[in-house]
C-alpha positions in Angstrom: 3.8 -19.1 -18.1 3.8 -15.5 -17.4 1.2 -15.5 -15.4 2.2 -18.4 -13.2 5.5 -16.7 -12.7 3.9 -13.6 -11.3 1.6 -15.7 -9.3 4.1 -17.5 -7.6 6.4 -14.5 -6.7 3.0 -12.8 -5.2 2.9 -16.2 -2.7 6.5 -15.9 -2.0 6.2 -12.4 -1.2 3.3 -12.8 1.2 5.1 -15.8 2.6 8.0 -13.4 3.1 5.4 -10.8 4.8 3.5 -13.1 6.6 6.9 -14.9 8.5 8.1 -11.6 9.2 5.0 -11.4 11.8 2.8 -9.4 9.0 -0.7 -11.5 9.3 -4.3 -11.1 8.4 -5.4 -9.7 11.3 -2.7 -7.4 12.3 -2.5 -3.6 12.9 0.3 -1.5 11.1 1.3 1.6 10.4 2.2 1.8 6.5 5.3 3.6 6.4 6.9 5.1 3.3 10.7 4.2 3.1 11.8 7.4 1.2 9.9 10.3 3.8 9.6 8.1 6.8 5.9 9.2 6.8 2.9 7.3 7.4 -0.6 6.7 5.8 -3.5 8.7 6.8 -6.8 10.0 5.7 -6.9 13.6 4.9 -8.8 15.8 7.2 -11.6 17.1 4.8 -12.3 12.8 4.0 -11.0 13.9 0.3 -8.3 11.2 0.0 -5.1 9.8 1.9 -2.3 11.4 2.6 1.3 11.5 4.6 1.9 12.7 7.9 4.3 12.1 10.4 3.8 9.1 12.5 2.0 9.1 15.6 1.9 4.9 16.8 -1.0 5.6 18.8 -3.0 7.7 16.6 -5.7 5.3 15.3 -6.5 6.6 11.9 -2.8 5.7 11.3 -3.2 2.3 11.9 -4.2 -0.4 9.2 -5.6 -4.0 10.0 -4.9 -6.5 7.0 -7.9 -8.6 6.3 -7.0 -11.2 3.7 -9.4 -11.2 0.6 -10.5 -14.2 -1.0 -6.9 -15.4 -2.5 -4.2 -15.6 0.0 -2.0 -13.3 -1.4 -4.5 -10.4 -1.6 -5.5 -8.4 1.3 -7.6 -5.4 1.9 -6.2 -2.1 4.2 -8.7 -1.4 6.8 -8.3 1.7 8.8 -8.8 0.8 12.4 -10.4 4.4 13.6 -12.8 4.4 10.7 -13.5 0.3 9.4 -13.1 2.5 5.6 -10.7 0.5 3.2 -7.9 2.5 0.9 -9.3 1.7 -2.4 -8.1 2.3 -6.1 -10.5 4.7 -7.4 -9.6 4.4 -11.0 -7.4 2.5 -13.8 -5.0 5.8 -14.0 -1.9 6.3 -13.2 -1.5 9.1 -10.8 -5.0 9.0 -9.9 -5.7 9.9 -5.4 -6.5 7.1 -3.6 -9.3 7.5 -1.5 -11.0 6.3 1.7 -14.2 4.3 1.5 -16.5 1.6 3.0 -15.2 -1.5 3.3 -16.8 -4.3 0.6 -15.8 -7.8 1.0 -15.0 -8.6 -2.5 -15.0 -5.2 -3.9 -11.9 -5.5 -6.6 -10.7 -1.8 -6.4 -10.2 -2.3 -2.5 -7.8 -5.1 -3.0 -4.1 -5.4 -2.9 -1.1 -7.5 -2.9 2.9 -7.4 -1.9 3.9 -7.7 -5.5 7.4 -7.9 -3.9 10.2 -7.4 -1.2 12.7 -5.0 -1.7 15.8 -4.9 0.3 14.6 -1.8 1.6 10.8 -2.5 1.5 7.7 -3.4 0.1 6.1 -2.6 -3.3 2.1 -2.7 -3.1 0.1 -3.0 -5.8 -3.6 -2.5 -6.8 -5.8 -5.9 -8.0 -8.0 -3.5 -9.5 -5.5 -0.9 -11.5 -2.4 -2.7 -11.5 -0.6 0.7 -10.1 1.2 0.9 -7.0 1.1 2.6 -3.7 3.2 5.7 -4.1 4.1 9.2 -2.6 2.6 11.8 -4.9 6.4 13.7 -6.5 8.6 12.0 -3.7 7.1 15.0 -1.6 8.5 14.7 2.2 5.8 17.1 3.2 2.8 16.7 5.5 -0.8 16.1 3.6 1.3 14.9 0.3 -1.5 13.2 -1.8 -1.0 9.1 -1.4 -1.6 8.2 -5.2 -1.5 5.0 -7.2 1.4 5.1 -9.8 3.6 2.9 -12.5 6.3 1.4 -11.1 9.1 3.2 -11.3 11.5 1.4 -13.4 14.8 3.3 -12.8 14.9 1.3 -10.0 14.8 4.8 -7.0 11.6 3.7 -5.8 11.5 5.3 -2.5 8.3 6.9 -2.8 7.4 3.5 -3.8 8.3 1.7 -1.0 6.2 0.8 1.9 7.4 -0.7 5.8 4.2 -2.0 7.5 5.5 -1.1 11.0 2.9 -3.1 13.9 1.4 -0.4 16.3 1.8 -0.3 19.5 
């Protein structure tokens, strides 16, 4: 029953996505609704961070590719084809930035659910969520996977896919 129930509110919420104009197929910048920063690999290749947006800047810009369910979907970084991937089961663990594999689990993820203010997304693989490392506003904050935040100030937590220009 459980499981059904989450199932169903995963469709809804990609239906919800997907009629807002957010298709397979589309480029975004992935926008955190607490710092106003974007997604971006780190410099050194070590990991993704924040930084402030740039709409033209193509290692800021993320193509959906739907996996294999229709709900699931893989973040592909248009300058590099690499995939934002969960590297591990822990909370608090970096993401980091690899080669995209078709049906490789830890590359996987799904809108788990609309917020007013946003989007939660959430790992196949770990079950954690995208996430701002401490709510940091900074440049080159660590992107990390984390628990859902259940005092309900999930900011940091909180994710606008914003199409690029």
């Amino acid at each position: 029953m459980l499981r059904s129930t989450l199932f169903a509110i995963c469709v809804t919420a990609l239906a919800v996505v997907s009629a807002q104009g957010q298709e397979d197929g589309q480029v975004y910048l992935v926008k955190n609704i607490l710092t106003g920063k974007v997604i971006a690999p780190a410099m050194d290749g070590s990991g993704l961070v924040q930084n402030d947006m740039k709409p033209r800047v193509k290692f800021q810009q993320w193509k959906l590719v739907k996996g294999k369910m229709d709900n699931v979907f893989q973040l592909v970084n248009v300058g590099s084809g690499k995939v934002i991937t969960s590297p591990s089961k822990e909370s608090a663990a970096q993401l980091i930035f690899e080669e995209a594999a078709a049906k490789h689990k830890p590359s996987q993820w799904f809108v788990v659910e609309k917020m007013p203010r946003g989007l939660l997304i959430k790992s196949q693989s770990s079950g954690h969520y995208l996430d701002v490392e401490g709510a940091d506003s900074a440049n080159k904050t660590a992107i990390i996977q984390y628990t859902l935040n259940e005092k309900q100030v999930r900011g940091n937590q909180l994710w606008e896919l914003v199409p690029a220009k």
